[in-house]
N, C-alpha and C positions, 0 to 999 in steps of 0.2 A: 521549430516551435513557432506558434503564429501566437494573435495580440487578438483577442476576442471581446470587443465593445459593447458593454449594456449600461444604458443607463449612465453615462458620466463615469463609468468606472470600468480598470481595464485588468483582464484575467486572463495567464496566460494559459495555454492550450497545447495538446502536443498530439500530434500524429502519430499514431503507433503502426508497425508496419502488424499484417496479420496474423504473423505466426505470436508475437507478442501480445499481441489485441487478446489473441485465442487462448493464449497462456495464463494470460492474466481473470479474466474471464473464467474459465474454467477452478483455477484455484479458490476464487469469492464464490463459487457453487458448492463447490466443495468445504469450503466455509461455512456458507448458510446452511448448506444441511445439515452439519455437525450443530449448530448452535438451534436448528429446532431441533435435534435429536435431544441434546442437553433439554430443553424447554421440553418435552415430553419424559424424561424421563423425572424432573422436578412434579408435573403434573399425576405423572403414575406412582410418586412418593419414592423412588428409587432412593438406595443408601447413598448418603452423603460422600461417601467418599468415592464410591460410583461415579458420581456428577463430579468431583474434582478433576477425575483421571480424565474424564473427558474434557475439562474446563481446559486443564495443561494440556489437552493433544489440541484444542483450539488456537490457545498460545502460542502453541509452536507452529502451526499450521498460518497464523498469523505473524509472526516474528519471520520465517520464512517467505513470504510475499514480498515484506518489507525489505528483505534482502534483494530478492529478485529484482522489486521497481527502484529500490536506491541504485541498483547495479548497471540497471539498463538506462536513469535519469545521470549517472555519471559519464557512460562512455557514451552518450548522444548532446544530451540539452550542456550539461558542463563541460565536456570538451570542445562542443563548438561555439559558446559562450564566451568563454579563455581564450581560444584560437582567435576570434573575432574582439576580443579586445574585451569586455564586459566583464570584470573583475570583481563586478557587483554580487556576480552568481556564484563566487566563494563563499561570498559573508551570508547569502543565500544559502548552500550548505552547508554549512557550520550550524547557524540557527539550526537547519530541521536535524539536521545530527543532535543538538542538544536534545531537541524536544522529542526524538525517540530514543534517549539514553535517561530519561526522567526513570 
């Protein structure tokens, strides 16, 4: 993971090799499509509970991502974080564990 400079302020950045670039990518297309499908079918007055079922496949389609990048953000950025001594990037995930268990 690199240290990305703008402005006085610093953010960090992570290289992803391809096949995860592609992985990830591809799932947020598959995303978007699903949420203008949801938006076209609000537009074409579809039944409500229509638009749910599809709201929960979004969710899940979303909550599954989330899995994905926390998976691949633990056995890269936090295990070489820890190895290298930076025990900061614990309380670092902990925090975003809270904030995706809200």
């Amino acid at each position: 993971m690199a240290q990305e400079y703008t402005e006085g302020c610093c953010h960090k950045v992570k290289e992803r090799s391809e096949k995860e670039y592609k992985d990830l990518i591809n799932r947020l297309n598959r995303i978007e499509g699903q949420v203008r499908g949801i938006k076209g079918m609000v537009e074409r007055d579809v039944y409500c509970t229509d638009i749910l079922v599809q709201v929960a496949a979004v969710n899940a389609a979303l909550n599954s991502f989330n899995r994905v990048l926390l998976s691949n953000h633990i056995k890269t950025c936090v295990t070489r974080d820890i190895r290298e001594g930076k025990e900061e990037t614990v309380d670092e995930l902990v925090q975003t564990l809270q904030k995706l268990m809200k």
